[in-house]
DSSP file (Angstrom, degrees, kcal/mol; ACC not computed):
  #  RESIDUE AA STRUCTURE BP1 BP2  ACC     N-H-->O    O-->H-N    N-H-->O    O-->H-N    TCO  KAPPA ALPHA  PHI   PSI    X-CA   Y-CA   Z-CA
    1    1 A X              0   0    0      0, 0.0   132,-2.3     0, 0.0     2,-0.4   0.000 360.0 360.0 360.0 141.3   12.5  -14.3  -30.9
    2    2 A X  E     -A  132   0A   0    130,-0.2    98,-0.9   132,-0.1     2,-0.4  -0.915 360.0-159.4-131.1 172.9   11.4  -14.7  -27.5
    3    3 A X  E     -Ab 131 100A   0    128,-1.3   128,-2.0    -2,-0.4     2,-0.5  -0.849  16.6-158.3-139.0 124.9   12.3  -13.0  -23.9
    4    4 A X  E     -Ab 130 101A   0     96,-1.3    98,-1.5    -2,-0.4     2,-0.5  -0.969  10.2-157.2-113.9 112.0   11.1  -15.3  -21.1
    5    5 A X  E     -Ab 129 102A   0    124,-1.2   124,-1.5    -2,-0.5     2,-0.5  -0.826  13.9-179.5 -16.0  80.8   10.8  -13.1  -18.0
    6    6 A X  E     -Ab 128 103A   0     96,-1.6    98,-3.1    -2,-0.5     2,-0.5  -0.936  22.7-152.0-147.8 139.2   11.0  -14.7  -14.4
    7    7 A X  E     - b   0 104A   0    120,-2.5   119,-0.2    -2,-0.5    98,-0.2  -0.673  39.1 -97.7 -95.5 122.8   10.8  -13.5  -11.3
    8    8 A X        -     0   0    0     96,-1.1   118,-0.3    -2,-0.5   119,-0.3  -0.212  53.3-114.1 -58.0 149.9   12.9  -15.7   -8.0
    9    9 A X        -     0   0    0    116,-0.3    52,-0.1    48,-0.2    20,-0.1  -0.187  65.0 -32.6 -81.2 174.3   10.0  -17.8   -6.5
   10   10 A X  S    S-     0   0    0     18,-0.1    16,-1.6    15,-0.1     2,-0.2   0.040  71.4-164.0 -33.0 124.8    8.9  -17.0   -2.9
   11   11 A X  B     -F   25   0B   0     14,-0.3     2,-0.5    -3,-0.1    14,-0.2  -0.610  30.0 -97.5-119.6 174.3   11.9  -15.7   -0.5
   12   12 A X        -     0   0    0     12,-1.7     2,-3.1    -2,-0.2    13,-0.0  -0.780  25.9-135.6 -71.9 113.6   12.4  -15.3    3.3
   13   13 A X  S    S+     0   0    0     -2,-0.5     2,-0.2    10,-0.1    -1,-0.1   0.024  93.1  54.4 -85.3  46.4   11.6  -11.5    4.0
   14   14 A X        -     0   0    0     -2,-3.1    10,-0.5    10,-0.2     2,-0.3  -0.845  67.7-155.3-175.5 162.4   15.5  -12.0    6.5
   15   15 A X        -     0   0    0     -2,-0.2     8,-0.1     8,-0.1     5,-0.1  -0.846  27.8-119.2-133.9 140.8   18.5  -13.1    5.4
   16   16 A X  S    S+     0   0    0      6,-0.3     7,-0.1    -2,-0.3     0, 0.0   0.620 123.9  55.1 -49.7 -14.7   21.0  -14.9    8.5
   17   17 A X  S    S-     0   0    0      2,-0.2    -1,-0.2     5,-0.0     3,-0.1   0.577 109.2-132.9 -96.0 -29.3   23.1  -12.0    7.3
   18   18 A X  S    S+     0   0    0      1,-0.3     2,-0.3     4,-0.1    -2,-0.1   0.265  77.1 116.7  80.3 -17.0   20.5   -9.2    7.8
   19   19 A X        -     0   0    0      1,-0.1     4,-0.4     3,-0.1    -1,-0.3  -0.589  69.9-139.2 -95.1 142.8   21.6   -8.4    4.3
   20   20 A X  S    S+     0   0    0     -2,-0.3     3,-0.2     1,-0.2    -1,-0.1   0.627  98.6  64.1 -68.1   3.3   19.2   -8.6    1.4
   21   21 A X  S    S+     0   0    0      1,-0.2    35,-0.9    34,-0.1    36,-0.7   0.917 101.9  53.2 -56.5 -44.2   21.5  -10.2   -1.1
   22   22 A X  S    S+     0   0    0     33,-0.1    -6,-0.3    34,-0.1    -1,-0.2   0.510  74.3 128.0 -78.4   4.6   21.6  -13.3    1.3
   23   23 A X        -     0   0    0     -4,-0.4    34,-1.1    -3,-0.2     2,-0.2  -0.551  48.5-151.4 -85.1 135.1   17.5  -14.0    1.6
   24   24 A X        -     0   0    0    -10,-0.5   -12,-1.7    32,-0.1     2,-0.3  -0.657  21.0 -82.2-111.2 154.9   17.0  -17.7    0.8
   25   25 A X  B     -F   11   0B   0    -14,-0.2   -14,-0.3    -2,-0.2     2,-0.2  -0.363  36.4-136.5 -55.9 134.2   14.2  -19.3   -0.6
   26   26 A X    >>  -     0   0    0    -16,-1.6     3,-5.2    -2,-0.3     4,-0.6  -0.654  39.6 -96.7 -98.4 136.6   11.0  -20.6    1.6
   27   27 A X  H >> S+     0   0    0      1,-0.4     3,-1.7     2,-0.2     4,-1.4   0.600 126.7  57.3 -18.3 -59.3    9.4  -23.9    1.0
   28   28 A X  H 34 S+     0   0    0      1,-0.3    -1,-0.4     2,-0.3     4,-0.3   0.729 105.3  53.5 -44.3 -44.2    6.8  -22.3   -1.3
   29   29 A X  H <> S+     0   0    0     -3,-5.2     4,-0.8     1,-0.2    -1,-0.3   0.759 106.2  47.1 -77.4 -34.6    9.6  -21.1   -3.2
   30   30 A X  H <X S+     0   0    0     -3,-1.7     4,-1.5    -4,-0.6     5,-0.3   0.849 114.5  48.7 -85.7 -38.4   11.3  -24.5   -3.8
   31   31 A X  H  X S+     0   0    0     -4,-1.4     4,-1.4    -5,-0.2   125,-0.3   0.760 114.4  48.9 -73.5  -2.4    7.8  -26.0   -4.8
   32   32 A X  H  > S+     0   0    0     -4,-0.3     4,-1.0    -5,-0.2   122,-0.2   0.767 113.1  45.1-101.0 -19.2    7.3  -22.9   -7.3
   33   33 A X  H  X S+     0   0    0     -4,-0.8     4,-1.8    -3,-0.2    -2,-0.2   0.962 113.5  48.6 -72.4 -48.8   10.5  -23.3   -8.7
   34   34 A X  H  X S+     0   0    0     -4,-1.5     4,-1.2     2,-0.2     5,-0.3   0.935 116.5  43.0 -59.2 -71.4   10.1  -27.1   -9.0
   35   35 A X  H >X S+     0   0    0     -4,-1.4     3,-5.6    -5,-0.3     4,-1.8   0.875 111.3  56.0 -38.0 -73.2    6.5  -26.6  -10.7
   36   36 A X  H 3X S+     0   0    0     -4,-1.0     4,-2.0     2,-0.4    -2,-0.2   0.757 111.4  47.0 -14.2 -56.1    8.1  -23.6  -12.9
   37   37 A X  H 3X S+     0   0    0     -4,-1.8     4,-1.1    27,-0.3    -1,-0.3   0.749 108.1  50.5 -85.1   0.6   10.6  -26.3  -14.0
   38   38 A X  H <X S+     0   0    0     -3,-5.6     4,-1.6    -4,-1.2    -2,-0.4   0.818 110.5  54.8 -93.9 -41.8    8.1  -29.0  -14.7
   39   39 A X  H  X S+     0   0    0     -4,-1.8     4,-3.5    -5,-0.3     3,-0.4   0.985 108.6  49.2 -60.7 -56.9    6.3  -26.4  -16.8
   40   40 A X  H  <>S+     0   0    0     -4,-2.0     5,-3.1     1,-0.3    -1,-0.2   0.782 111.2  40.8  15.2 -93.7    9.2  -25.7  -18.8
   41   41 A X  H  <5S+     0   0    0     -4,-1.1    -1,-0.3     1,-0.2    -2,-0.2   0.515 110.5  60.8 -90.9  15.9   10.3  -28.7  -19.8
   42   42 A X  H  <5S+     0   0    0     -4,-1.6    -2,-0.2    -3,-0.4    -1,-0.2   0.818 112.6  42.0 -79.6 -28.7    6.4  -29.9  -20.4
   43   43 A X  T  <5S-     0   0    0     -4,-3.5    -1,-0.2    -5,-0.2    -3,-0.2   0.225 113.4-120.9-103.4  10.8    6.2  -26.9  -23.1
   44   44 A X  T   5 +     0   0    0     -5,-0.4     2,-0.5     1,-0.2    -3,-0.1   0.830  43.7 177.7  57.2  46.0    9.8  -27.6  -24.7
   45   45 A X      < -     0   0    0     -5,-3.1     2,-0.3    -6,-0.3    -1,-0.2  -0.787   9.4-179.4 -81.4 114.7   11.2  -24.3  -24.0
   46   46 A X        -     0   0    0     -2,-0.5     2,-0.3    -5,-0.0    53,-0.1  -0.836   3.6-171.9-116.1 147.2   14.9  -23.8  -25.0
   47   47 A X        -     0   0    0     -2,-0.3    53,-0.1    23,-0.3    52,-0.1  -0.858  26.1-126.5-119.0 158.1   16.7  -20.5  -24.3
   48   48 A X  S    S-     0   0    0     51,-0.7     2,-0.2    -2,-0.3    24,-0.2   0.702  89.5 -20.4 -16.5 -56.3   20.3  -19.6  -25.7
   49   49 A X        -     0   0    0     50,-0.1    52,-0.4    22,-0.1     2,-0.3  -0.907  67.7-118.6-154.7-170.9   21.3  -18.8  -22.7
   50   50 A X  E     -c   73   0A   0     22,-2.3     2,-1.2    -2,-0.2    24,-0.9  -0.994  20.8-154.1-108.9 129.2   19.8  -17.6  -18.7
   51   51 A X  E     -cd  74 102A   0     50,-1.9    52,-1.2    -2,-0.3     2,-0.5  -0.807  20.0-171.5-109.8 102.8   20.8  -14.6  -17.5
   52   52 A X  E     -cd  75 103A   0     -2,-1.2    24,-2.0    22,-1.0    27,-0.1  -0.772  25.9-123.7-113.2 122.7   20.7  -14.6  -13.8
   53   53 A X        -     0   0    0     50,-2.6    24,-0.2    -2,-0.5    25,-0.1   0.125  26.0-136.2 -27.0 159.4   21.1  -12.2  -10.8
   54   54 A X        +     0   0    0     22,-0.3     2,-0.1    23,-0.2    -1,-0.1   0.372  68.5 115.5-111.7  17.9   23.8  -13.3   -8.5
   55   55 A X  S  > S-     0   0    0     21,-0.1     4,-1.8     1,-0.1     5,-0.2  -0.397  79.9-101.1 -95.4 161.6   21.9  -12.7   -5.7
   56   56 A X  H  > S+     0   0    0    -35,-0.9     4,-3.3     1,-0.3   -32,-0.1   0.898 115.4  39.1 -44.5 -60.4   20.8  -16.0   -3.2
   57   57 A X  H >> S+     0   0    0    -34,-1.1     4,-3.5   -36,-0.7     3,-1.4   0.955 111.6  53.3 -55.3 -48.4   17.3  -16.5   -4.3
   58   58 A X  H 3> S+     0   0    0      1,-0.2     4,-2.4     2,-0.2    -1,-0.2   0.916 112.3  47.3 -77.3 -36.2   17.7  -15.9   -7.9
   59   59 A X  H 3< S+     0   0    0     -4,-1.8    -1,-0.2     2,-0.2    -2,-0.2   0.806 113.4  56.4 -32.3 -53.2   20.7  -18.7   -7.8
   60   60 A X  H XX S+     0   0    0     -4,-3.3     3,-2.2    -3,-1.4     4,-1.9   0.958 100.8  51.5 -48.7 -66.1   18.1  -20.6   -5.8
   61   61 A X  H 3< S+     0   0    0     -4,-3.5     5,-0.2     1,-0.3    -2,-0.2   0.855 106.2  56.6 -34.4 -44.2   15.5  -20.6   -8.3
   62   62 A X  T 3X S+     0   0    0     -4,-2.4     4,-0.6    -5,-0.3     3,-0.4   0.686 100.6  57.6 -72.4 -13.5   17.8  -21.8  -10.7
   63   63 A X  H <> S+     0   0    0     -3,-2.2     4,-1.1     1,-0.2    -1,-0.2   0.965 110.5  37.8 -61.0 -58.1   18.5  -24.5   -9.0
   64   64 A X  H  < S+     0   0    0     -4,-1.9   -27,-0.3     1,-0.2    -1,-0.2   0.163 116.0  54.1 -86.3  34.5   15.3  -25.9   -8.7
   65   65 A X  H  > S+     0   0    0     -3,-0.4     4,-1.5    -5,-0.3    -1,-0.2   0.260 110.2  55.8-104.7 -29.3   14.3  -24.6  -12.5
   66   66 A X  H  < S+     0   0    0     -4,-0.6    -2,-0.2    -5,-0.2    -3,-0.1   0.874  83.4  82.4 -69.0 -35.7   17.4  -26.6  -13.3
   67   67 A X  T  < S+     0   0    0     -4,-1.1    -1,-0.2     1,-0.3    -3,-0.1   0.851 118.9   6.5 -43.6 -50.7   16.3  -30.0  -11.7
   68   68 A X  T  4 S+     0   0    0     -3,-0.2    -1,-0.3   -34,-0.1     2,-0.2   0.135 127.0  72.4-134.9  21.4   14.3  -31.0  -14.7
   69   69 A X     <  -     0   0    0     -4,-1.5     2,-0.4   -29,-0.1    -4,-0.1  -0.851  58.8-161.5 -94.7 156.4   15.3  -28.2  -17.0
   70   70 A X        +     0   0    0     -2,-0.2   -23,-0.3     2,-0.0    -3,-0.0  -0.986  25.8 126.3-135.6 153.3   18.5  -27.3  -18.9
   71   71 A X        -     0   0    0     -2,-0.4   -22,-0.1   -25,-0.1   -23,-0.1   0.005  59.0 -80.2 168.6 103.0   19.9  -24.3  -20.5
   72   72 A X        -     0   0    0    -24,-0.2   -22,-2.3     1,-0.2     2,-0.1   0.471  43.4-158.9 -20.4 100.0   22.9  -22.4  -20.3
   73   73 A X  E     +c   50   0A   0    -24,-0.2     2,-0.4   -22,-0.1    -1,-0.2  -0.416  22.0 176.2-100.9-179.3   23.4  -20.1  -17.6
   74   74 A X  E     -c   51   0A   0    -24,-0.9   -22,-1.0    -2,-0.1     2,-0.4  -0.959  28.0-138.9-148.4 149.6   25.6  -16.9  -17.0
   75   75 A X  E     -c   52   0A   0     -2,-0.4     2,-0.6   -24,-0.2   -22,-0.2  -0.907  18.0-156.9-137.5 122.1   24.9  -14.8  -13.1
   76   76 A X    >   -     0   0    0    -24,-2.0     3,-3.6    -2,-0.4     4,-0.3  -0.765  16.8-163.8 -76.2  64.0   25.0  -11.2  -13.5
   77   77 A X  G >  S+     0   0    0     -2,-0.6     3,-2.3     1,-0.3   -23,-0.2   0.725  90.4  62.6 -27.1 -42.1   25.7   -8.9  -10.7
   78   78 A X  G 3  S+     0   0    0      1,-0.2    -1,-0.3   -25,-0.1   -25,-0.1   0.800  93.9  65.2 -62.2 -14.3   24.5   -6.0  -12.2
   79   79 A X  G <  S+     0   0    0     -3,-3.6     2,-1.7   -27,-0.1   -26,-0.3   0.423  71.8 110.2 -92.8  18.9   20.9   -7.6  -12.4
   80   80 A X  S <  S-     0   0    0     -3,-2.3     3,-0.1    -4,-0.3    -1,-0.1  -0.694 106.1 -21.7 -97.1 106.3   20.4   -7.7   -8.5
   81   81 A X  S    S+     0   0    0     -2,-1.7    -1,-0.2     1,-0.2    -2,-0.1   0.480 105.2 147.8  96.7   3.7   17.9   -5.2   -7.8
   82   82 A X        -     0   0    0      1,-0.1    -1,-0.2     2,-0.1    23,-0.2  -0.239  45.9 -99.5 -92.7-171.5   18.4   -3.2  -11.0
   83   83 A X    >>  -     0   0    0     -3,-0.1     4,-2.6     1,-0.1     3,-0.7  -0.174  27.7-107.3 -87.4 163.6   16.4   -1.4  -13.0
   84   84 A X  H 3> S+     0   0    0     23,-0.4     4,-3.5     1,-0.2     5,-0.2   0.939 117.2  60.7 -29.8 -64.9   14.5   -2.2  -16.4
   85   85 A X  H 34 S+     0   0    0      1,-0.2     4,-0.4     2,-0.2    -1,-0.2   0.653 111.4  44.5 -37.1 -30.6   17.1    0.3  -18.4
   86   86 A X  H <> S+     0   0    0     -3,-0.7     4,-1.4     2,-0.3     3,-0.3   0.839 105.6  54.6 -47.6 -76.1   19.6   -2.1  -17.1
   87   87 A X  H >X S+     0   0    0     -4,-2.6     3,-1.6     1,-0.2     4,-1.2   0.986 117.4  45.1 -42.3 -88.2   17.7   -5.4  -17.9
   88   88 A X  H 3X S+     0   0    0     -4,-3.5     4,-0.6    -5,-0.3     3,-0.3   0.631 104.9  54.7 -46.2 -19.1   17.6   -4.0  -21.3
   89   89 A X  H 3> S+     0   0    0     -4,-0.4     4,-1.2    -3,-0.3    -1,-0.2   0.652 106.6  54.5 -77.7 -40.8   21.0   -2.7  -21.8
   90   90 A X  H << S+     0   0    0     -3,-1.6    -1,-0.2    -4,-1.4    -2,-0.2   0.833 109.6  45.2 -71.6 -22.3   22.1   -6.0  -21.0
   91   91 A X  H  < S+     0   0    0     -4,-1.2    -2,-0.2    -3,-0.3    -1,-0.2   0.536 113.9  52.8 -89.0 -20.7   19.8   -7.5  -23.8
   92   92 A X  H  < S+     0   0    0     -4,-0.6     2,-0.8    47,-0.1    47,-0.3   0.922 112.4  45.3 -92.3 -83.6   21.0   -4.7  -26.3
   93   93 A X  S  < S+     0   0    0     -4,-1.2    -2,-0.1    45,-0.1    -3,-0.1   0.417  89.6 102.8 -57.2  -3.6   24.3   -5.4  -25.7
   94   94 A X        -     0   0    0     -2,-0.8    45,-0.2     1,-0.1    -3,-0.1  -0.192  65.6-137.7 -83.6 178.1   24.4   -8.9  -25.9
   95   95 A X        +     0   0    0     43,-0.1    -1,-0.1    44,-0.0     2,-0.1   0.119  59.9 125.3-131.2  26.8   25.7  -11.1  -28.8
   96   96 A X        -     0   0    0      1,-0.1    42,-0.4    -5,-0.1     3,-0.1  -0.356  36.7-172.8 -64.8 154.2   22.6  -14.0  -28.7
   97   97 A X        +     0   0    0      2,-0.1     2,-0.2    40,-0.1    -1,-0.1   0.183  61.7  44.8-136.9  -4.9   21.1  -14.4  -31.6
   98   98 A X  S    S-     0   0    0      1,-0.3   -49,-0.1   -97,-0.1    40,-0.1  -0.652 101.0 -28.8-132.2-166.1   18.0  -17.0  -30.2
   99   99 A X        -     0   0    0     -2,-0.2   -51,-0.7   -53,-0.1     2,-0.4   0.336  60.6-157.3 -44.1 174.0   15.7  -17.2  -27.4
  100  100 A X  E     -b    3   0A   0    -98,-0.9   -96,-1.3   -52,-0.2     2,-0.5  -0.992  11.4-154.6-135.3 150.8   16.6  -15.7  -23.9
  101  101 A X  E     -b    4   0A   0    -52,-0.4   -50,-1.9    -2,-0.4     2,-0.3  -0.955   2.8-163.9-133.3 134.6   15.8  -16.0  -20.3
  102  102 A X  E     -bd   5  51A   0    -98,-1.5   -96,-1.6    -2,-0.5     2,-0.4  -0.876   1.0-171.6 -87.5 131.1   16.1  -13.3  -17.3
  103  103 A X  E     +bd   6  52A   0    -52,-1.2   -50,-2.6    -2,-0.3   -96,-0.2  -0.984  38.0 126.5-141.1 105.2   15.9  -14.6  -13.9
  104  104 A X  E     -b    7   0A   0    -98,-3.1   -96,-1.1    -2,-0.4     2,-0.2  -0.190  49.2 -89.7-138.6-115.6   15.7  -11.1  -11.5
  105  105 A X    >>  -     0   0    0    -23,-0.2     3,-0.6   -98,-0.2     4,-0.5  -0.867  49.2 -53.2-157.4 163.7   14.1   -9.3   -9.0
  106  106 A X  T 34 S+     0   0    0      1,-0.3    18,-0.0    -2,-0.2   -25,-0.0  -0.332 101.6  20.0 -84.8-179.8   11.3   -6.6   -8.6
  107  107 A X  T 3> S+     0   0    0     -2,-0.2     4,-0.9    16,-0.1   -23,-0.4  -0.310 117.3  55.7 -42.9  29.0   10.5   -3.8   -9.7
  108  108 A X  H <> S+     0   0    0     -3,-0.6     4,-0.6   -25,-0.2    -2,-0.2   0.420 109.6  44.0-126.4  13.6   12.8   -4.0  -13.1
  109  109 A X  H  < S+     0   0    0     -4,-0.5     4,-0.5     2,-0.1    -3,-0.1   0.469 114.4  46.9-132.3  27.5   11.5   -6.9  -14.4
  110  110 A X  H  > S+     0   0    0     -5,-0.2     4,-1.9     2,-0.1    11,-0.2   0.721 121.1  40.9 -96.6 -30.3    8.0   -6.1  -13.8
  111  111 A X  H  X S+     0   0    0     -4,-0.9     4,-1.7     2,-0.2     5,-0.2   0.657 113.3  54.6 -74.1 -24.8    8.9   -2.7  -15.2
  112  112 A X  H  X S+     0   0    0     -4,-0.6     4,-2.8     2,-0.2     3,-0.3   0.985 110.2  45.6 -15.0-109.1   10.9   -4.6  -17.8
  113  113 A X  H  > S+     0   0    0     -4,-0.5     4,-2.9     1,-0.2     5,-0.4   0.751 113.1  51.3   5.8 -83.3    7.7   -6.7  -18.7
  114  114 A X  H  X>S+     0   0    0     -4,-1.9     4,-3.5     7,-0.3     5,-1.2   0.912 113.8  38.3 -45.1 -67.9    5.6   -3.4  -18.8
  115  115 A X  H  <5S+     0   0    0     -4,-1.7    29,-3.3    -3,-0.3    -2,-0.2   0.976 116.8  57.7 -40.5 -52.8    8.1   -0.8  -21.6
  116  116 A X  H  <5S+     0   0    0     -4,-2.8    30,-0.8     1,-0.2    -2,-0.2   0.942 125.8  12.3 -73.1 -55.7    8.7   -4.0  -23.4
  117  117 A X  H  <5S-     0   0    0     -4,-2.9    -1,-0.2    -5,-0.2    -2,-0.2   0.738  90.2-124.4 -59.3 -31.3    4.8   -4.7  -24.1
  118  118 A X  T  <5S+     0   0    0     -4,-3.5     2,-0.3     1,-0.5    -3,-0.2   0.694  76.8 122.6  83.9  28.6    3.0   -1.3  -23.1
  119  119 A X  S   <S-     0   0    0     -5,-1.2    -1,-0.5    -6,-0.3     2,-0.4  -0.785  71.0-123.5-106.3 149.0    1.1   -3.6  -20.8
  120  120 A X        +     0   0    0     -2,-0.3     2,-0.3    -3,-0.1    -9,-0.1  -0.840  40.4 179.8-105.6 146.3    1.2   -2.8  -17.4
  121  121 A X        -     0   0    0     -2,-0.4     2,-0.6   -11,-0.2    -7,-0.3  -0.951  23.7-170.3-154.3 124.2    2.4   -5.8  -15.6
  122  122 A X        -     0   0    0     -2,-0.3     2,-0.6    -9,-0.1   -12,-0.1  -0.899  18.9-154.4-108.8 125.3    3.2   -6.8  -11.9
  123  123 A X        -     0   0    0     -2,-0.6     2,-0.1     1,-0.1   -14,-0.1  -0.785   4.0-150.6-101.1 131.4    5.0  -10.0  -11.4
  124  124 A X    >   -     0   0    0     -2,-0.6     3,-2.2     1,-0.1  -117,-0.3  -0.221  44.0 -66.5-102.0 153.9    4.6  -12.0   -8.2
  125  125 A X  T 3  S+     0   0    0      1,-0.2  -116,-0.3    -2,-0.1  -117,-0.2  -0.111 125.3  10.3 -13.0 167.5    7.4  -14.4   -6.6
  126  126 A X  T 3  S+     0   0    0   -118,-0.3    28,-1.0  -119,-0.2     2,-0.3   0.438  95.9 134.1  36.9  27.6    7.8  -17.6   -9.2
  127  127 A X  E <   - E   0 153A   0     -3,-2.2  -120,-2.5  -119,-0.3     2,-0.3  -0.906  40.1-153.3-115.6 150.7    5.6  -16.0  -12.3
  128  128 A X  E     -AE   6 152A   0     24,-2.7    24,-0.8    -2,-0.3     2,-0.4  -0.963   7.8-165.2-121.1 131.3    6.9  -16.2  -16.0
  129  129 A X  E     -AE   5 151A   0   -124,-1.5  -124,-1.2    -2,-0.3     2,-0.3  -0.916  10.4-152.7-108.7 150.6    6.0  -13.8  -18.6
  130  130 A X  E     -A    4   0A   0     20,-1.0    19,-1.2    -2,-0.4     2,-0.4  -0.856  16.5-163.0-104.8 131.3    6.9  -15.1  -22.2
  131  131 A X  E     -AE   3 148A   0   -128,-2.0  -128,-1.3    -2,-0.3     2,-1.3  -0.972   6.2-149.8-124.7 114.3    7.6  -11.8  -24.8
  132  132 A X  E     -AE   2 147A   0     15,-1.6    15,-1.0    -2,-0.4     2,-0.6  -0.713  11.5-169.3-103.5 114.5    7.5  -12.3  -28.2
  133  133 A X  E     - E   0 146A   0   -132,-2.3    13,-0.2    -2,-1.3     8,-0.1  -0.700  15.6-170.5 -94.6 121.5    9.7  -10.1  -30.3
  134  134 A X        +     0   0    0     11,-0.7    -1,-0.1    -2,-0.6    12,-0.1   0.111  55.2 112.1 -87.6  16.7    9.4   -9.9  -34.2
  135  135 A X  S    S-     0   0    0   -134,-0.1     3,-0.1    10,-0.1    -2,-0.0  -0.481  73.7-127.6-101.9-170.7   12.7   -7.8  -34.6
  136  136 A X  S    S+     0   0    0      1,-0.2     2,-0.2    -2,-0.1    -1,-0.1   0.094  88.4  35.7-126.4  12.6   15.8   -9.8  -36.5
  137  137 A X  S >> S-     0   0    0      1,-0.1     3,-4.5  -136,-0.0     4,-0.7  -0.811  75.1-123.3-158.3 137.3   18.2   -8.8  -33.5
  138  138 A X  G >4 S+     0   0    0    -42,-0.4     3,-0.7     1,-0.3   -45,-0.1   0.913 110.2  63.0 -41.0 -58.2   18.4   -8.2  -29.6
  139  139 A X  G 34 S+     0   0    0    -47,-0.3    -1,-0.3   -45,-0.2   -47,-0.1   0.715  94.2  59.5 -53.2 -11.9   19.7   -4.8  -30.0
  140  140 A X  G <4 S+     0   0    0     -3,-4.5    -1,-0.2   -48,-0.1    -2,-0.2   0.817  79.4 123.1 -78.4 -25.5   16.2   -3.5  -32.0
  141  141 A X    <<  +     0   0    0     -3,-0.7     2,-0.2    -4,-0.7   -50,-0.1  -0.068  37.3 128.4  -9.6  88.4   14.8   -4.5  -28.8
  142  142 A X    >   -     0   0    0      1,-0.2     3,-1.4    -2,-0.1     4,-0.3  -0.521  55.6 -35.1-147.5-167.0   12.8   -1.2  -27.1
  143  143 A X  T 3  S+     0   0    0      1,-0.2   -27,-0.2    -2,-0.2    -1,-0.2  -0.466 122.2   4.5 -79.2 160.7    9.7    0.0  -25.7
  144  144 A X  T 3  S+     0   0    0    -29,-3.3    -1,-0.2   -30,-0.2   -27,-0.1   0.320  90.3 116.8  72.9 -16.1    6.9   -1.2  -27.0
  145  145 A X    <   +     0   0    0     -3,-1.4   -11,-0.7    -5,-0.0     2,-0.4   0.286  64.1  68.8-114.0  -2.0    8.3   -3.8  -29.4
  146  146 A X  E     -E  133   0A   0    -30,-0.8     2,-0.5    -4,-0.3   -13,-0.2  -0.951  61.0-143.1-120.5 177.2    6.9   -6.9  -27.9
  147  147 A X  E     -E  132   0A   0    -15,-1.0   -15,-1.6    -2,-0.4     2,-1.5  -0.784  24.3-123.6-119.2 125.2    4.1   -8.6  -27.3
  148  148 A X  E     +E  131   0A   0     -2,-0.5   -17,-0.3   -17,-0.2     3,-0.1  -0.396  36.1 168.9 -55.9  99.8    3.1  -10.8  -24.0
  149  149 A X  E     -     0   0A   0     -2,-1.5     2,-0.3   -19,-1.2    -1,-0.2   0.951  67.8  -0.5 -84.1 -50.2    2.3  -14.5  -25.7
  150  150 A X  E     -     0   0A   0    -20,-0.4   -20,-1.0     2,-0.0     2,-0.4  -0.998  58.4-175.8-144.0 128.0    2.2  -16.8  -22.1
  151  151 A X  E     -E  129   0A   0     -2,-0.3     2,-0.4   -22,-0.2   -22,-0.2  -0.795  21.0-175.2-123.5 157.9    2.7  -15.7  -18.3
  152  152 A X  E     -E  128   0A   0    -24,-0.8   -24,-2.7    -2,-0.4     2,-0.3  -0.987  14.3-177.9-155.8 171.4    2.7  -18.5  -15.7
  153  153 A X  E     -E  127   0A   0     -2,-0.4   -26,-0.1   -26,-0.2   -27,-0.1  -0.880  29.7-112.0-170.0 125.5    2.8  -19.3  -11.9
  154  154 A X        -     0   0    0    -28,-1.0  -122,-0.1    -2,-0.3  -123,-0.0  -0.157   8.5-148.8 -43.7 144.9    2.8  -21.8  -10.0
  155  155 A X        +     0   0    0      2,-0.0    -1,-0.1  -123,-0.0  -123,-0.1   0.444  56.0 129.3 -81.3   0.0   -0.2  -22.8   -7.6
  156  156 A X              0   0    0   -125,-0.3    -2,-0.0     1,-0.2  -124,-0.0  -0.263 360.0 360.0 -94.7 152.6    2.1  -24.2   -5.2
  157  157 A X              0   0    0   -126,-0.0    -1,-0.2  -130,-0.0  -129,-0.1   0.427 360.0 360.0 -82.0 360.0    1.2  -22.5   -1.0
């Protein structure tokens, strides 16, 4: 089974709102998304489903991951801004039985990344880390219990 990681591509550090929910993506962000979704579908990656913050950017991203990609999504409130334990709790609890994708925010899915491999890992704007898990269900899922197979990021400035 595998975990795809990803981090919302480049954001605005202000929101028109002043609130951080509302911070929209920055050109760089729509070409990293765009790249992100050409990589994608160039390596024939299907997930089950996407699990996505519900917060602006991460919405964004998926839009432009969407352009030339497909794959079910769901948007999660609880994954804006939350922590790994979280991230995982949500991955334990679920009732997928194939691939998965997380689309969040820093630090808990760089800290995500890091428990689940025992790798220390920071992930920047628009990178994807691929985790490959040998257990026979989401809920064995824990620290330790995968292994980092493929990270990417866009070049785009």
């Amino acid at each position: 089974m595998k975990l795809y990681l990803i981090r919302h591509a480049k954001t605005d550090p202000h929101s028109s709102t002043g609130k951080d929910f509302d911070r929209k993506l920055l050109p760089r962000g729509k070409q990293q998304g765009l790249e992100l979704s050409t990589f994608l579908n160039e390596q024939q990656i299907h997930v089950e489903k996407v699990l996505c913050s519900s917060a602006i950017r991460t919405k964004e991203t998926w839009r432009y991951l969407s352009e030339n990609w497909t794959a079910p999504i769901e948007f999660v409130p609880e994954l804006y801004l939350c922590n790994h334990l979280t991230m995982l709790q949500l991955i334990n609890n679920s009732n997928y039985q194939e691939d998965l994708m997380i689309i969040g925010h820093n630090e808990g899915i760089s800290e995500l990344a890091t428990y689940l491999s025992g790798t220390t890992v920071h992930m920047k704007t628009g990178m994807l880390v691929e985790l490959t898990f040998q257990g026979s269900s989401w809920t064995e899922l824990t620290c330790e219990s995968a292994t980092i197979t493929r990270t990417y990021r866009s070049s785009a400035k």
